[in-house]
C-alpha positions in Angstrom: -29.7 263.0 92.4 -29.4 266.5 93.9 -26.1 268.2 93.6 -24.9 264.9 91.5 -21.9 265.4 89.6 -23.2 262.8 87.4 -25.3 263.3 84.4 -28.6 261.8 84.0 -27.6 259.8 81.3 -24.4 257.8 84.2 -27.3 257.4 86.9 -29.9 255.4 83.9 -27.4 253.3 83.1 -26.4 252.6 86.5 -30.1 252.1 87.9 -30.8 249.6 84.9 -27.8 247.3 85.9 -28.2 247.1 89.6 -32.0 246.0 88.7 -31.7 244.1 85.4 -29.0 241.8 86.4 -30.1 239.2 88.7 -27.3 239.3 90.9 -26.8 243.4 90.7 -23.8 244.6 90.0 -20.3 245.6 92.1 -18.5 249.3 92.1 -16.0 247.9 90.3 -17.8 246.7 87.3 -20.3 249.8 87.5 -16.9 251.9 87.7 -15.1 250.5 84.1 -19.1 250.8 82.6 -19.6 254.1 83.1 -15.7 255.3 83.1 -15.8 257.0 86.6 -13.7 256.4 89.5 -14.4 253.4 91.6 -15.2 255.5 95.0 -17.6 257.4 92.5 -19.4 254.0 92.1 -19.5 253.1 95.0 -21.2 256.3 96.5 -23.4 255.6 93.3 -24.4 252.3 93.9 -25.3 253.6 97.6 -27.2 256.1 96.9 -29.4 253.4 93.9 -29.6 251.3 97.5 -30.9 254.0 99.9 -33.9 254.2 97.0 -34.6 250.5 96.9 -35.3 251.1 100.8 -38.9 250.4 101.0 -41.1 250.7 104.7 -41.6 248.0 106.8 -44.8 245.5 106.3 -46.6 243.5 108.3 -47.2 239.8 107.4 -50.8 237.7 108.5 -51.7 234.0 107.6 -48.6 232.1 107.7 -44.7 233.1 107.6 -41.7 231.4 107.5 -38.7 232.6 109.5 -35.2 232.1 110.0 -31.7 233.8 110.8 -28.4 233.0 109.6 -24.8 234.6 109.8 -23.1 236.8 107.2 -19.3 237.4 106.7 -15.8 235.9 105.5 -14.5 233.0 107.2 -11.8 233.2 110.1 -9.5 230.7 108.2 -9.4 233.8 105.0 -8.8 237.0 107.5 -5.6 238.7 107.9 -3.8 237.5 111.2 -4.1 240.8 113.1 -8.3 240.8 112.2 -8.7 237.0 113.4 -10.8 237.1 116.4 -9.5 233.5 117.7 -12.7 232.7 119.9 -14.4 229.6 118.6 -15.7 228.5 115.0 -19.0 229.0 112.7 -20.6 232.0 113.1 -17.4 233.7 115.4 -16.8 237.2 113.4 -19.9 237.1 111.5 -23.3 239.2 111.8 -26.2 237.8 112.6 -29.7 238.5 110.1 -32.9 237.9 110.8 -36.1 237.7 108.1 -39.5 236.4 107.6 -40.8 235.1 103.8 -44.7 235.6 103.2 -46.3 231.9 102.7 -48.4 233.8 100.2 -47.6 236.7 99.0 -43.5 235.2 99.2 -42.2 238.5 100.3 -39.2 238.9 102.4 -37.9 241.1 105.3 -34.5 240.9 106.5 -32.8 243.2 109.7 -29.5 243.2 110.9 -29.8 242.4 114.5 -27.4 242.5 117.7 -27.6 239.1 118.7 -29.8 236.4 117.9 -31.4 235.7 121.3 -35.3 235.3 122.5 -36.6 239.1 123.5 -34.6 240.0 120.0 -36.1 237.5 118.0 -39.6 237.3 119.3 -39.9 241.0 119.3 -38.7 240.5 115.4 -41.7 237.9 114.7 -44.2 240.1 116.9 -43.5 243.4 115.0 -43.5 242.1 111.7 -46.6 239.4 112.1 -50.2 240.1 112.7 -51.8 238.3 116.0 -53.1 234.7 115.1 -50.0 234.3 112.0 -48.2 231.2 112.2 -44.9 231.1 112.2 -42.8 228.4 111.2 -39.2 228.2 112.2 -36.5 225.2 112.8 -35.9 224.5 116.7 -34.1 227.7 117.8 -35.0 228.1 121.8 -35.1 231.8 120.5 -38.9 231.6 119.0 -40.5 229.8 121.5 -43.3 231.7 123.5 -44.5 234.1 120.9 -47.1 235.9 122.0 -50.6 235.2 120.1 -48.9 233.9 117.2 -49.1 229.6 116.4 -45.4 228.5 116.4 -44.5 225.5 114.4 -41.0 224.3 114.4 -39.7 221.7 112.3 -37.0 219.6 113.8 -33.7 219.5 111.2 -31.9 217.7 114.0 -33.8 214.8 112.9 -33.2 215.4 109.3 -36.7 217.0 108.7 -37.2 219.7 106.4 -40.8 219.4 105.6 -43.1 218.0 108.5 -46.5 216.0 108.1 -48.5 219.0 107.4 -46.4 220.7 104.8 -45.0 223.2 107.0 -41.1 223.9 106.3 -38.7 226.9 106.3 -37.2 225.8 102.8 -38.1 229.0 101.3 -36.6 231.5 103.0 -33.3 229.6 103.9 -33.3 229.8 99.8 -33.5 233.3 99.9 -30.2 233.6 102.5 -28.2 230.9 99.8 -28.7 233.9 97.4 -28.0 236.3 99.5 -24.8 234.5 100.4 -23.9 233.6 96.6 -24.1 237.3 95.7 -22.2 238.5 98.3 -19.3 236.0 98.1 -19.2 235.9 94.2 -20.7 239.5 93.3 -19.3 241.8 95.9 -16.5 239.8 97.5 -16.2 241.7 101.0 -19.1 243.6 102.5 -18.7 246.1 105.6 -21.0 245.3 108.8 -21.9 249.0 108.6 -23.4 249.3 104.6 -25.1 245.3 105.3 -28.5 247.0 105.8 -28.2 248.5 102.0 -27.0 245.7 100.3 -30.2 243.3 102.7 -32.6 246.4 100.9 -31.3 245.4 97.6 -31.7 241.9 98.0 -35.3 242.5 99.2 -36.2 244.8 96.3 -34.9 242.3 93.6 -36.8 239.4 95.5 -40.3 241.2 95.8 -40.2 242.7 92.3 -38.6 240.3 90.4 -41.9 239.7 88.3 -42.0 243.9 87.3 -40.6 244.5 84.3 -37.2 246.4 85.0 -38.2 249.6 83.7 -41.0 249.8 86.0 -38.9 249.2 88.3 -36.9 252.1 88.0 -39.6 254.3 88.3 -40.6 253.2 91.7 -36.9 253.4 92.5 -36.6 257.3 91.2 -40.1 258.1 92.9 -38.9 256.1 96.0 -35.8 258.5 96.1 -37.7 261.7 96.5 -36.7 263.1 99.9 -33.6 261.4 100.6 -30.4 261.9 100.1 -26.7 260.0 101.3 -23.6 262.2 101.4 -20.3 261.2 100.9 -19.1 261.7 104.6 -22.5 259.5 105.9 -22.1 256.7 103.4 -18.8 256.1 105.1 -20.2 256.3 108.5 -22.7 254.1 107.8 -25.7 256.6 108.2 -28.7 255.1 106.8 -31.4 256.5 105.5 -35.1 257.9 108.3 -38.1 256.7 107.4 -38.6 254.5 104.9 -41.3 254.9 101.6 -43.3 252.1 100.6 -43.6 251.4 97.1 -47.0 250.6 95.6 -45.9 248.3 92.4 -49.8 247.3 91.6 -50.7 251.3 90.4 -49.3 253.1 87.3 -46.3 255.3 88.4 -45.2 258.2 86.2 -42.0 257.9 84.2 -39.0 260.4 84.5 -39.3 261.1 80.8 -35.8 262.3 80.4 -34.5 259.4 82.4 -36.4 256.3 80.6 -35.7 258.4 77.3 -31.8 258.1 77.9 -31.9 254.3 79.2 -34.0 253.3 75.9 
């Protein structure tokens, strides 16, 4: 909030819709609400994202993981932006994340391509040695390292196998993330995906905390950082990420909560 522009009173209102609606909230609705300019949103709404960063964790017992594809189809681009070489996931960014069997947290990354060394150095950074991991029958997650892979075949029509094991859940979390981005925010730039996946997280792993709480963590969570203008539309993202500890009391911005009430 240093050297905002924008009183206290804009950035409550704003924190309490991207977190109280279930879907969050686009720059153009935020703009009308709040009576500012729509590139003012937007840098607002960025900067609410860069706070709902939280630090990486690390998963034990059992995860499920999965990647999918994100971006508009090649049939709905302009002529002159239709790449032209091939169909499904041609012009689209691969993701890659892991759901908690029992906590049912999620982690999702941007990644380069979805190959083996990319996704098995995914699994092995963000699982503990002896987690199993279940996936469907990409080549890519074969050979994990100290890790018991189980993959359930969908080629066969099999979504849950014998033993219970199935990726079901976190394939649910990319159908939201794919709702919201097609009927919340419309068109989404390769460079701002990794803020809008920190949202997405955020809203999934706190959805039980009431929303006021929640923008406590957010404002403590912003101390330190800050996205400029010029950065935002470079894509700069944000260092080091702080992890938010939900389970403990947090202090309220009095003048903050005051104005939202």
């Amino acid at each position: 909030m240093h050297s905002s522009n924008l009183g206290l009173r804009k950035w409550a209102i704003a924190l309490f819709h991207v977190l109280g609606n279930r879907k969050g909230t686009s720059s153009l609705q935020l703009a009308v609400l709040l009576k500012v300019r729509h590139g003012t949103a937007l840098h607002l709404l960025h900067r609410i994202r860069k706070g709902l960063e939280e630090g990486q964790p690390v998963f034990s017992n059992a995860v499920q993981a999965d990647e999918t594809y994100v971006g508009g189809l090649e049939k709905n681009k302009h002529s002159n932006r239709k790449l032209r070489s091939g169909r499904g996931a041609t012009g689209k960014t691969p993701v890659v994340g892991v759901r908690g069997e029992d906590t049912g947290r999620v982690w999702a990354e941007v990644i380069g391509t979805p190959d083996g060394p990319t996704l098995r150095e995914f699994l092995e950074r963000l699982t503990l040695p002896g987690t199993t991991v279940v996936t469907d029958q990409h080549a890519g997650y074969n050979e994990l390292k100290g890790r018991t892979h189980i993959a359930v075949n969908h080629s066969r029509g099999q979504y849950v196998d014998d033993e219970g094991y199935t990726t079901n859940s976190v394939e649910s979390h990319w159908a939201v993330v794919k709702r919201v981005l097609k009927g919340i925010f419309h068109q989404v730039s390769v460079k701002h995906l990794p803020r809008y996946l920190a949202e997405f997280m955020w809203r999934h792993n706190h959805r039980a905390v009431e929303v006021l709480e929640q923008m406590g963590a957010v404002v403590r969570n912003m101390a330190g950082r800050h996205l400029r203008l010029q950065d935002m539309r470079r894509g700069g993202r944000s260092g080091s990420a702080t992890a938010v500890d939900l389970d403990r009391p947090m202090p309220l911005q009095p003048e903050l909560f005051s104005l939202a009430a």
